[in-house]
N, C-alpha and C positions, 0 to 999 in steps of 0.2 A: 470074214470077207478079206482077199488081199487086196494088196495097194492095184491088183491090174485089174479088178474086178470093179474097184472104188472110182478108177483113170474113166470107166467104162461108161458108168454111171455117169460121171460129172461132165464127159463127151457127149449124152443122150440127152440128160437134160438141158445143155447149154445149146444144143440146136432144136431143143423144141421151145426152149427160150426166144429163141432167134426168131423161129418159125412165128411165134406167137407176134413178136417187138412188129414186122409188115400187117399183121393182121387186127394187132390194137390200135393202128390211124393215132400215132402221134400219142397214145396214151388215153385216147376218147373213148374206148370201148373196153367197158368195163371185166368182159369173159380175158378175152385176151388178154389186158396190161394183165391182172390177178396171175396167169398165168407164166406171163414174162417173169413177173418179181418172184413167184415161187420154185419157177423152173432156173434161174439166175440164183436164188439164193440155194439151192439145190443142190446145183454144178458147182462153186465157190465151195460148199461145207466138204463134198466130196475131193473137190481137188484138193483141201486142205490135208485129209486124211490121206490122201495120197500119197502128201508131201513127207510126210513121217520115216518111207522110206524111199521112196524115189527123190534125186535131185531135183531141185525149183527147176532148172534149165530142161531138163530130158522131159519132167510132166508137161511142163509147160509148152513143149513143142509139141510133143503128140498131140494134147490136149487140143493145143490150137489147129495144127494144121489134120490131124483128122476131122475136126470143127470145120476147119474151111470146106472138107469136101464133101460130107455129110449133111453141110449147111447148100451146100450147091445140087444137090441129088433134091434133097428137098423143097428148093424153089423150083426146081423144074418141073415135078411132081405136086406142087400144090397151088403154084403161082406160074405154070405156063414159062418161065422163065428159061431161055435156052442159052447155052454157051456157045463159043466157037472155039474155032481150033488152037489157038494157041492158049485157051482158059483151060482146056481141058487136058494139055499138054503140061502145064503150068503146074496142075493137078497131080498128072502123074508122076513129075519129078518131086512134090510133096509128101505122096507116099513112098516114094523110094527114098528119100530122106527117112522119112519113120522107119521101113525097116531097115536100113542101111546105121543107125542109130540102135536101134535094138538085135541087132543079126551082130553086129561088130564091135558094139562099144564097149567097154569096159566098164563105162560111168555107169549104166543103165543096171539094177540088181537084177540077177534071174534067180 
């Protein structure tokens, strides 16, 4: 597996982590939290290996801000949860950061 494959992984599970953190009530419900700390420990092992060869700072953003939007698609879709227009704008400059980071950087391994 590569480190983009790895980045991938630890992006999917740290928003079904997330998904899970609204749905465990504060850590009360037992299906969910289970799944927070397995989907958290998950994304953390994956990001680690990621780390091997990608720089902490480049994983670390992708990681995050594709998290943020991927995190946002999915409370809208499971939690009714809507944005407005400058969240969603907010967004799109997020991911033009990412590939604007990966299209042009140097730091970034291809």
């Amino acid at each position: 597996m590569n480190h983009w494959a790895y980045l991938g992984v630890a992006i999917v599970a740290e928003v079904i982590a997330t998904s899970a953190l609204k749905s465990s009530e504060s850590f009360s419900k037992l299906g969910p939290s289970l799944v927070v700390v397995a989907g958290y420990g998950c994304a953390f092992l994956f990001l680690s290996l990621t780390l091997k060869t990608l720089p902490v700072g480049v994983a670390y953003a992708i990681w995050s801000g594709l998290g943020i939007v991927l995190i946002s698609i999915a409370s809208l879709v499971l939690f009714g949860q809507k944005l407005d227009l400058p969240a969603i704008l907010g967004m799109g400059l997020i991911i033009a950061g990412v590939v604007v980071m990966n299209v042009f950087s140097k730091t970034v391994a291809h």
